[in-house]
N, C-alpha and C positions, 0 to 999 in steps of 0.2 A: 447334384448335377452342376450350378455353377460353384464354384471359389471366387472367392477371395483374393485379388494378384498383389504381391508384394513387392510391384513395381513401385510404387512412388512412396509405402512405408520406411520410415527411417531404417538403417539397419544396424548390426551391433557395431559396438564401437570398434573403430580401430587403433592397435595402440599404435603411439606417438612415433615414426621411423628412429627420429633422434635419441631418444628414449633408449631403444633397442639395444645401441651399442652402446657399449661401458666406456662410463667419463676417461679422461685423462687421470683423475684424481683417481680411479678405482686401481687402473693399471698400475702407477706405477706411484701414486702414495701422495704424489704432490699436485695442483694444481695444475692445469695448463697455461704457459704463458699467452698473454691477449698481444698474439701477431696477429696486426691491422695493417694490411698490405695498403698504402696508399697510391693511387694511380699518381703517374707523372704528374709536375703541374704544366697543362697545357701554356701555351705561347701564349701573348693576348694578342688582340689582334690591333692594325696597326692605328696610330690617333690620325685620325682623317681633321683637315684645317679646313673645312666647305670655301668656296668659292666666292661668297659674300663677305669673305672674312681677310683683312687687313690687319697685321701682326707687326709691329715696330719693336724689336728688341732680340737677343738670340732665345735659339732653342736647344737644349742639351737635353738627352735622355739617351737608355743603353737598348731602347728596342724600337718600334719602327714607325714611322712619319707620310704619313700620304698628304701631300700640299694640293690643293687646290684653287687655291684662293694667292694672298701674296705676301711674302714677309718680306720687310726690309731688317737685315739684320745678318748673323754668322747662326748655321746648322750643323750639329752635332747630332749624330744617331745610328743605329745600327742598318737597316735600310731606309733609306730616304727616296720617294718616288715623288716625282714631280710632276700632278698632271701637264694637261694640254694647256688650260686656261690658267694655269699657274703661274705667277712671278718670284723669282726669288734672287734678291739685292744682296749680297753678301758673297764669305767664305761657307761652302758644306766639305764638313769634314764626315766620311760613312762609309762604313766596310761593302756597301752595295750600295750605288748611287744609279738612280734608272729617271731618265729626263726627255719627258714629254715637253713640255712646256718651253718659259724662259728661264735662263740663269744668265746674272751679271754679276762676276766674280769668278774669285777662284774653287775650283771641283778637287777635291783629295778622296782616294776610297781605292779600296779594295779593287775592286769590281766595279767598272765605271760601264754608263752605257746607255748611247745616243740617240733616239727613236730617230726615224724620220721628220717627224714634227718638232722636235729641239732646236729649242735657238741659245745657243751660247755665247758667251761674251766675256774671256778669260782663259785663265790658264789652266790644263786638266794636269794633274798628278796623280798617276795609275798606277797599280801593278798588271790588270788586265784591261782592253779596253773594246768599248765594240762601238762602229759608228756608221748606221744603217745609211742607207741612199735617202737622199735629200735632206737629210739633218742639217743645221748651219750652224758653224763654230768658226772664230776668228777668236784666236788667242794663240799658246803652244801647248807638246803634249809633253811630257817627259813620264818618263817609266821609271819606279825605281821599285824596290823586292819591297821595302815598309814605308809605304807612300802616306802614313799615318801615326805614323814617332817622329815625325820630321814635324809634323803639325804644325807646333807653337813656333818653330822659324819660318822667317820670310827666306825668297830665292835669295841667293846672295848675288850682293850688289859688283858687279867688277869695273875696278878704274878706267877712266876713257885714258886711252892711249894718248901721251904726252905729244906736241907736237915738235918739229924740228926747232933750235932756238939759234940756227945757223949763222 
């Protein structure tokens, strides 16, 4: 009258799925080569300088800078962002330069670009540039196509116009 149910009984084995199909080595005699597809390596993400932090000297790296705080000194980097509360006393040289904050000196980059809250204080050398409403900037702008092989020279100097010696 009742059974026995062989609901929660273990049951027979099953064989292995991998198992199932024949190796590499059976098909065709030789091993399989061990392709290990490696994912990209991700970006890192950018070195942030906090806001308590005061940096006397340059900075060079080939990936990316979020300033918060204040360096006195010349910036190298692939994007360089400048918060609000930031200062930054120097040359930045950066394929993407984005400027909240202050800068005193001269801006070289790729990709230049001005918030509203920017205060600048120098010269910009662009290939593109953006400069939202109410940003402040007193320097000049000059555009050129590699505004970042020119780098290591300064603007050239031109003689003052001699005067009459009548």
């Amino acid at each position: 009258m009742f059974s026995k149910s062989k609901i929660n009984e273990p049951g027979p084995k099953v064989a292995d799925p991998t198992a199932a199909v024949p190796s590499e080595t059976a098909k065709t005699g030789s091993p399989a080569p061990d392709f290990k597809t490696t994912p990209p390596k991700a970006k890192p993400p950018a070195s942030v300088l906090s806001s308590d932090l005061l940096i006397t000297g340059n900075l060079k790296t080939t990936g990316d800078i979020q300033i918060e705080g204040q360096v006195d000194g010349d910036i190298r980097a692939h994007l360089l962002t400048v918060g609000e509360s930031a200062t930054v006393k120097g040359e930045i040289i950066a394929d993407d330069v984005v400027v909240n904050g202050r800068v005193i000196g001269r801006v070289r980059g790729l990709k230049v670009r001005l918030t509203s809250t920017a205060r600048v204080e120098g010269d910009i050398i662009h290939k593109t540039i953006a400069i939202e409403s109410g940003a402040h900037f007193e320097g000049s702008v000059q555009r050129q196509d590699d505004p970042l092989s020119a780098a290591g020279k300064k603007m050239p100097v031109l003689p003052a116009p001699e005067g009459d010696k009548g």
